[in-house]
Residue, then its C-alpha position, 0 to 999 in steps of 0.5 A: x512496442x519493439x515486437x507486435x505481438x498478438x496477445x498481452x498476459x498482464x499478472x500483478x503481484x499476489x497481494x499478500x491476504x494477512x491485511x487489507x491494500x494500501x496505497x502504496x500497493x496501488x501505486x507500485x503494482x495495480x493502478x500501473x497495471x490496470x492503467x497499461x490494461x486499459x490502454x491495451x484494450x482501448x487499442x483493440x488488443x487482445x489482453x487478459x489481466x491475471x490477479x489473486x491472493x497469496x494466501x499461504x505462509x506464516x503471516x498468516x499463520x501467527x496472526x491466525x494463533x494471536x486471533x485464536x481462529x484458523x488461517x482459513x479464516x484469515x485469508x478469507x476475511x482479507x481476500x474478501x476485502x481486498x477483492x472488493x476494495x480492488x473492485x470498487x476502485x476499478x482495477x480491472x481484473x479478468x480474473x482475481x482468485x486465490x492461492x488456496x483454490x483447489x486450482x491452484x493446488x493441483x497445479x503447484x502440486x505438479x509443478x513440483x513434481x515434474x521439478x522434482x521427477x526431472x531431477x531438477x532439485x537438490x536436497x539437502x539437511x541443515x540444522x534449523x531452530x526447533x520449539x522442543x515444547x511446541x514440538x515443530x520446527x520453527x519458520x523465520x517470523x516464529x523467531x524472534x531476538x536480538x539483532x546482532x547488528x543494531x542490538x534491537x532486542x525485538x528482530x524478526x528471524x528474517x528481517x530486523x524492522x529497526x535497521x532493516x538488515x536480512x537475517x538468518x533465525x540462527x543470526x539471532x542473539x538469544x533467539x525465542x520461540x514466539x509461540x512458547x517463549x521457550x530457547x529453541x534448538x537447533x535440529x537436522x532436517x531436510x529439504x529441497x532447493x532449487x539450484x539457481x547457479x545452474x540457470x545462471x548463465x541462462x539468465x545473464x543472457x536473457x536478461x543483462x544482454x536481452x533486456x537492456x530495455x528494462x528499468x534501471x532499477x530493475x536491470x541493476x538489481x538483476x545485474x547485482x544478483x547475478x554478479x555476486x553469483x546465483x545460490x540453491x534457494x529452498x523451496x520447502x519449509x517446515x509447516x502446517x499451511x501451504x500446498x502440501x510437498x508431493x512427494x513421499x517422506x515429506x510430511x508435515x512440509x509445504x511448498x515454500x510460498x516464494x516458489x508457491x505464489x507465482x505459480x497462481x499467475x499460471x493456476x489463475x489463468x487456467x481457472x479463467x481459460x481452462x481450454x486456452x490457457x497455455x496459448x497465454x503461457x507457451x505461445x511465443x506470439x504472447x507478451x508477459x508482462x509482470x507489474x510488481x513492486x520493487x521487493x519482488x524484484x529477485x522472485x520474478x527476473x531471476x527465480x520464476x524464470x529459474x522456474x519456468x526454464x526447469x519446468x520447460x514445455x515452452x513456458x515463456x518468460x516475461x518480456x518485461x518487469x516494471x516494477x516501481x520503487x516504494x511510495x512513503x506516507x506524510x514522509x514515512x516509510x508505509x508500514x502494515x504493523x504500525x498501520x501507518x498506512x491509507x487502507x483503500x477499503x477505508x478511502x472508498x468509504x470516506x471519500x466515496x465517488x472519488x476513487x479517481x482522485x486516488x489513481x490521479x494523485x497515485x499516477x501522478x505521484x508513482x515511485x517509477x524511478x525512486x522512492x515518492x511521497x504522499x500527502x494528504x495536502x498533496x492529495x487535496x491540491x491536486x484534486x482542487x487546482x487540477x481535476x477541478x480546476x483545469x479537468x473539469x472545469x473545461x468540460x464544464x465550460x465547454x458543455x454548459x456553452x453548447x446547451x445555452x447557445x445550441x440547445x445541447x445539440x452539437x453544432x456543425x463546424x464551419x471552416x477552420x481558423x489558424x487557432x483551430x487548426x493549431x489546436x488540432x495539431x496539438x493534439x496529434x502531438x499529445x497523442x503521440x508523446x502520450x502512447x510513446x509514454x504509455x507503450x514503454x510504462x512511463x504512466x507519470x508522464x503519460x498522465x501529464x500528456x493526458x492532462x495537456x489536453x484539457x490544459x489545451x481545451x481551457x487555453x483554446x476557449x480562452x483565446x477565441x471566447x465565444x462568449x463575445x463572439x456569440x453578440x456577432x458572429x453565431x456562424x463562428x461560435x458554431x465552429x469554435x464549441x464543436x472544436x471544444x466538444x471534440x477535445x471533450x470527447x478526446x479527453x474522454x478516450x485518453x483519461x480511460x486508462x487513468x479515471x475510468x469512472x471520470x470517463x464513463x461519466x463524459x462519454x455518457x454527457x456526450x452520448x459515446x457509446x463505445x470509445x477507441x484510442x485509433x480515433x484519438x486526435x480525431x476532429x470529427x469523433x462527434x457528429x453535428x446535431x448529436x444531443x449532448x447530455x446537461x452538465x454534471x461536475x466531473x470533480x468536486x472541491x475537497x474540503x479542509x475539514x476532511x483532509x483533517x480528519x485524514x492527517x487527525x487519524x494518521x496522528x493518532x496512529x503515531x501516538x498509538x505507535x509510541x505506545x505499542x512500541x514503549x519498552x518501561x524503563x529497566x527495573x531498579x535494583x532489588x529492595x527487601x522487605x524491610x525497606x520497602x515497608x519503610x515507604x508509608x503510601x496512603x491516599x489522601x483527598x484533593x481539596x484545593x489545587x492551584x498552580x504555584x506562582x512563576x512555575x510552568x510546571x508545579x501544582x500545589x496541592x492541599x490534601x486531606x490526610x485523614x488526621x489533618x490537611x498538608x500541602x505537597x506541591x508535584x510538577x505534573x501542571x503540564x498535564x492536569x488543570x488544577x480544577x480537574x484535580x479537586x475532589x479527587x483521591x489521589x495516592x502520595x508517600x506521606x513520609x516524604x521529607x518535607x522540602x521547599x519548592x519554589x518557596x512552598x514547603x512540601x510535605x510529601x510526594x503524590x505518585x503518578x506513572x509516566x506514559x510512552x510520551x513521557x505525560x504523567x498520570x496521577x496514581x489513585x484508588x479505583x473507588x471511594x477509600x477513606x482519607x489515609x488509608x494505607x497503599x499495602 
């Protein structure tokens, strides 16, 4: 760190509560946070890790209307699951609240007002999409049309999902209210804005010249806006849910929950710290730091601190923002809606006690530079070749020599050899390489660091095997396991910020009490004749079978999206009456089925008509065994011109519908009907 500062205020992005948290949220946001956390604390510094939900804006409203419950309802349900899921994997929040705590209101509440008592916005009116029969106006998702870029006649008023182009509700091509159906108008009203191009300048100098530290991604996405010049962003809307606007002639408008949500950071730390909260805030000897996600980059380098340098009052701004790029699933962009996602409420259920195999794969998989890639083959490798592998299996050596040839006690080192020397040294180097890469949020990297360790703890009990040495020379063995067991302890204390429940779990083994990241790299953390604890396996082997399960469930999910997604084919010309009743449909029933000799795809069927058999031959043998068929009652055209199909003639056709994938299901009565009576 450039400056020593006295204290770190870390916030993370306010999980949006209209669903549980993925594993892309924990890779881009909190596992980083929690890691540089960890760390923080483990260097004795004084840190306060500030999370919640954002609880307001219309997600939550529509899923609340589909749900037929209130957005009360909605939020509490998710916030519920989504502070116990961040609980159980060890996300170590000082505090983790919401944005509908009356805390919360009254401090964006006065937020605005002081915005507005200042003269710090604008207002202005503008014409915006109307429901007449709903009688509201209409917020961007409560829009929906066709996307004038790629013609996706299902885009959101925000944001087409087909192509993923920003939009205005009124770029729409033939926009729909989502609550009537109805074709809204448009409508004057009126709201405030927050004048970026004022602050501007301010923020050029703040960030392009007094940043260049930051990520690449980040200082260039900053740079971007500010090049293209910084335009008014509203910060109302109208609406039902939010912080209601304080000020009068406002009714029915909320505080646009951009402008809302970050102000929780402030609001969370005053429920935490209600006597010193503003110390974490105004006092320049604090460091801010913001973990968020890449979309989140504009709300927190350039309208927060808008926000922040408008309000004034000595609130400081961020002295840094790593925000990481996105991660993928099996190759796939995560998606909420077509919840092709991995839900950590679901992970710490079906893989329980492992939530450190997720932050492992996570950190060593984040997205700091571009976008990365889960897998669950990935995920399992990683576990099996390294947590095992190489982790644990050197503590496992190392503590299961100690109790066979010392009894469990640490034994005293005697004079050190070149090996145990250059071993120490080693470490020193580690050490430094790994609190570089975690000072300046390079967590990948410094996960590799942490993991030379034990690379380094197996190398070094392979070359000086005390195994051997144990028939000659005990005095030897004596040094070469109390070497081992500090590069145990060693792993202990760097591993913390990483695999806290791994770490509590050794240092109990090794009898630590409390662990400090000074004494990292210290040879002498345990003291000889200390009593070491028998040896438990830290990591266990994951099997085939319940990756499978996990790849089974995203397939599903797949064949599920195709058929939500399915749009039926476009209906054919109108038909009257008199033609359609010239098609004769009746049911028949299966007595024989077989499949029809040097064709894949057709079945040849013997019906029973009601008045005689006829034989019909349909290609559906992809999707039905022919054995499955007998018996059943199934409805055909029977005055279908007879025609031959690979030599069989065919009299009639059977009448199937075609699914989203393109399989055929056979079309029939739901109960017993005498064979030929007539489909009307």
């Amino acid at each position: 760190m450039e400056k020593n500062f006295k204290r770190t205020l870390i916030t993370t992005a306010l999980p949006y509560a209209n669903g549980p948290v993925h594993i892309g949220h924990l890779a881009g946001v909190y596992v980083p946070a929690d890691i540089y956390a960890r760390y923080l604390r483990l260097c004795g510094k004084d840190v306060v890790m500030i999370g919640g939900s954002d609880e307001h804006g219309v997600p939550i409203t529509i899923k609340a209307k589909n749900e037929g419950v209130t957005p009360q309802d909605i939020v509490d349900r998710y916030h519920g699951i989504i502070k116990e899921s961040f609980k159980g994997l060890g996300i170590s929040f000082d505090i983790y609240s919401r944005t509908t705590s009356a805390m919360h209101k009254e401090t964006a509440s006065e937020f605005f007002r002081r915005l507005y008592d200042k003269g710090e916005f604008v207002e202005k009116t503008s014409m915006q999409l109307y429901d007449e029969k709903a009688n509201q106006f209409l917020a961007d998702r409560y829009v929906t049309g066709e996307c004038p870029h790629c013609h996706n006649e299902r885009a959101y008023g925000d944001q087409c999902e087909a192509c993923g182009t920003s939009l205005n509700a009124t770029d729409l091509i033939n926009p729909k209210s989502a609550i009537t159906g109805n074709t809204p108008i448009l409508k004057e009203t009126k709201h405030w804005y927050l004048p970026l191009d004022k602050w501007e300048s301010h923020l050029s100098k703040w960030i392009l010249e007094g940043h260049k530290e930051w990520k690449t991604n980040v200082y260039g996405q900053c740079k971007s806006w500010i090049d293209m010049g910084l335009q008014p962003r509203a910060v109302s809307r109208d609406l039902d849910w939010g912080v209601p606007v304080p000020v009068e002639g406002a009714e029915g408008k909320v505080l646009y929950v951009w402008f809302d949500a970050p102000i929780g950071y402030i609001s969370n730390t005053k429920e935490l710290l209600p006597d010193t909260w503003e110390t974490y805030w105004k006092d320049p000897e604090t460091r801010i730091i913001n973990f968020i996600g890449k979309d989140n980059i504009v709300f927190h380098c350039i309208v927060f601190p808008a926000m922040l340098s408008a309000y004034g009052d000595n609130f400081q701004l961020p002295d840094n923002v790593p925000a990481n790029e996105f991660l993928n699933l099996e190759g796939d962009k995560i998606s909420t809606s077509r919840n092709w996602a991995v839900w950590l409420h679901e992970y710490l259920v079906d893989f329980p006690g492992k939530q450190d195999v997720l932050r492992y794969v996570l950190t060593a998989n984040a997205p700091e530079t571009k976008d990365n890639d889960f897998t669950w083959r990935d995920f399992q490798a990683r576990n099996n070749n390294e947590l095992v592998a190489i982790l644990g299996n050197f503590v496992n050596r190392a503590i299961v020599l100690t109790h066979k040839y010392f009894g469990g006690k640490v034994p005293a080192a005697g004079e050190l050899q070149d090996v145990d020397k250059a071993a120490f040294a080693e470490l020193a180097e580690i050490k430094a390489s790994l609190s570089e890469n975690l000072d300046t949020f390079h967590f990948r990297e410094a996960l590799k660091d942490a993991m030379n360790i034990a690379r380094l703890g197996n190398k070094y009990l392979q070359e000086t095997e005390p195994w051997k040495l144990a028939k000659t020379d005990m005095a030897r063995v004596e040094t070469i396991l109390n070497v081992a067991l500090q590069i145990c302890a060693n792993i202990a204390i760097a591993f913390e910020p990483f695999l806290p429940f791994m770490s509590a779990k050794l240092s109990k083994m090794l009898g630590l009490e409390k662990l400090d990241w000074n004494t990292l790299g210290a040879s002498d953390i345990l003291a000889a004749d200390a009593e070491i604890a028998p040896a438990e396996l830290l990591f266990e082997k994951i099997e085939d079978d319940a990756i499978q399960a996990q790849i089974d469930r995203l397939e599903k999910t797949k064949e599920d999206n195709k058929i939500n997604s399915w749009t039926p084919a476009p209906q054919q010309p109108d038909v009257d009456f008199d033609t359609f009743m010239k098609l004769d449909i009746r049911v028949g029933t299966v007595l024989e089925c077989q499949k029809v000799p040097k064709a894949d795809k057709l079945l040849q069927f013997l019906i029973d008509d009601g008045m005689e058999k006829r034989t019909i031959v349909s290609g559906i043998a992809k999707y039905y065994a022919p054995e499955d068929l007998v018996g059943k009652q199934v409805c055909f055209v029977s005055n279908f011109a007879p025609r031959k199909l690979k030599g069989v003639l065919s009299q009639g056709m059977i009448l199937s519908a075609e699914n989203a994938d393109g399989s055929l299901v056979v079309c029939g009565p739901t109960g017993p009907v005498a064979p030929g009576a007539q489909v009307k």
